[in-house]
C-alpha positions in Angstrom: 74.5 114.6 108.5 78.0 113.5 109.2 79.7 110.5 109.0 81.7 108.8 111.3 85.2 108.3 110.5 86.9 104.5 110.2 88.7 103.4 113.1 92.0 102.7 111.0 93.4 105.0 108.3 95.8 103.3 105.9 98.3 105.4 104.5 99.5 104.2 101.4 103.4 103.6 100.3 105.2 101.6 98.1 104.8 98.6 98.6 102.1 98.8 101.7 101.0 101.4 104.2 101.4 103.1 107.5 98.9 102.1 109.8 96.4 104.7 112.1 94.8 104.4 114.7 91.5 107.0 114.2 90.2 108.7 117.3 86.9 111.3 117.8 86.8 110.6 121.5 88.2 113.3 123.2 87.0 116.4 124.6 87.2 118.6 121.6 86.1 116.2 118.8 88.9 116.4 116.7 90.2 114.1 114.9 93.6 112.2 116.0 95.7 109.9 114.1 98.0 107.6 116.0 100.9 105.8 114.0 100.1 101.5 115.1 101.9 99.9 112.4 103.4 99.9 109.2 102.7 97.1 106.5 104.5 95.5 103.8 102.0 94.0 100.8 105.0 91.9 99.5 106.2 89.8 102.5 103.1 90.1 104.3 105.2 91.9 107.2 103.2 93.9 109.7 105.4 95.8 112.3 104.0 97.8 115.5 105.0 101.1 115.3 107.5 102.6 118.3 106.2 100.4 121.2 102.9 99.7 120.2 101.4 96.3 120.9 99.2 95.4 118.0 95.6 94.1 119.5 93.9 90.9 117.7 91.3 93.6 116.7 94.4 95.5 115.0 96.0 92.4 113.6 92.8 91.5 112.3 91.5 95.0 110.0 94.9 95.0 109.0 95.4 91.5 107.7 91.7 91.9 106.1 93.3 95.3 104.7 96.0 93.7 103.4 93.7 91.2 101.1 91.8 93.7 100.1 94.7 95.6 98.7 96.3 92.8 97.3 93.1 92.2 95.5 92.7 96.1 94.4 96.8 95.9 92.7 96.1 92.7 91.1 92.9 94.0 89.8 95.1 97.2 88.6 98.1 94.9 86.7 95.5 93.1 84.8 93.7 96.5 83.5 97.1 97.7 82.7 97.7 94.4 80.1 94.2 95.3 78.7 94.8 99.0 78.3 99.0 98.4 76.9 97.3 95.6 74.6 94.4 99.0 73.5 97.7 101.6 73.4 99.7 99.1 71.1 96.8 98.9 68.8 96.5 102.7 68.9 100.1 103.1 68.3 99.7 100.7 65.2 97.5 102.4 63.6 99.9 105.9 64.6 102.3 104.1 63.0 101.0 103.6 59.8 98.5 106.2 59.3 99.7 109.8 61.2 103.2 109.5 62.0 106.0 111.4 60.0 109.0 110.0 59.3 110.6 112.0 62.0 108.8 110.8 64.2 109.1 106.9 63.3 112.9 108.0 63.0 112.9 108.9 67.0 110.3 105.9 68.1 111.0 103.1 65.9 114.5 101.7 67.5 112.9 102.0 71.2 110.1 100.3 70.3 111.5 97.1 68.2 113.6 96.7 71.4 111.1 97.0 73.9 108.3 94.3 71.5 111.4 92.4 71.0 111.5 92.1 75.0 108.4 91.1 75.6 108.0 88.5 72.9 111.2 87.0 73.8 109.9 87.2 77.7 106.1 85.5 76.1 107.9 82.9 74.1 109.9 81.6 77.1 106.7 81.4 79.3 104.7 79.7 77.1 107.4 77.2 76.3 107.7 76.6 80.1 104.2 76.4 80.6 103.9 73.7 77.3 107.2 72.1 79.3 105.2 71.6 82.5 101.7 70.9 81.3 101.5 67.0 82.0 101.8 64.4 78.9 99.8 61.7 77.8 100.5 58.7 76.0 98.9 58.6 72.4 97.0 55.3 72.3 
């Protein structure tokens, strides 16, 4: 049983993808990949390729391929919180319970700089946040 291939192949790169145009129809079966586009995620940039004129059909999978993925790398930063939040508990308990004091000697300065960063970076956004949260009067 085989399956037929997608009509658009999206290459991933920083940052976005190349865009392909899949083919099968041609005498020998084989597949071919044409080059249609490249994309940019963070301005939302879609460029033809060469001298490619991008169809509504193209502009279209693309676009929808472009939410998709947006969705897929948010999706990803918020597992990475979860899973830093799991490792900094694991490293805790490292901390306390395995490490030797070569090793705290080595990890200790690196890490009370980088926690210091991101409490510092926390503390400003939630003072911004408390800043722009609307006020009412008590009373």
């Amino acid at each position: 049983m085989s399956m037929a291939p997608p009509d658009y192949y999206f290459r991933l790169r920083d940052n976005g993808a190349l865009v392909f145009r899949v083919d099968t129809e041609n005498r020998q079966r084989r597949i071919e990949m044409t080059q249609i586009a490249a994309v940019n995620i963070r301005n939302g940039e879609i460029k033809p390729h060469g001298d490619h004129d991008l169809s509504e059909q193209d502009q279209a999978r693309i676009r929808d391929w472009m939410t998709e993925r947006s969705a897929v790398l948010a999706a990803r930063e918020l597992e990475s919180v979860r899973l830093c939040i799991e490792q900094m508990n694991a490293l805790t308990h490292w901390a306390q319970a395995r490490a030797s004091d070569a090793e705290l000697e080595q990890f200790t300065e690196p890490l009370l700089l980088a926690m210091h960063d991101l409490r510092s970076t926390l503390v400003r956004k939630t003072a911004a946040r408390i800043d722009a949260a609307p006020r009412t009067m008590p009373g």
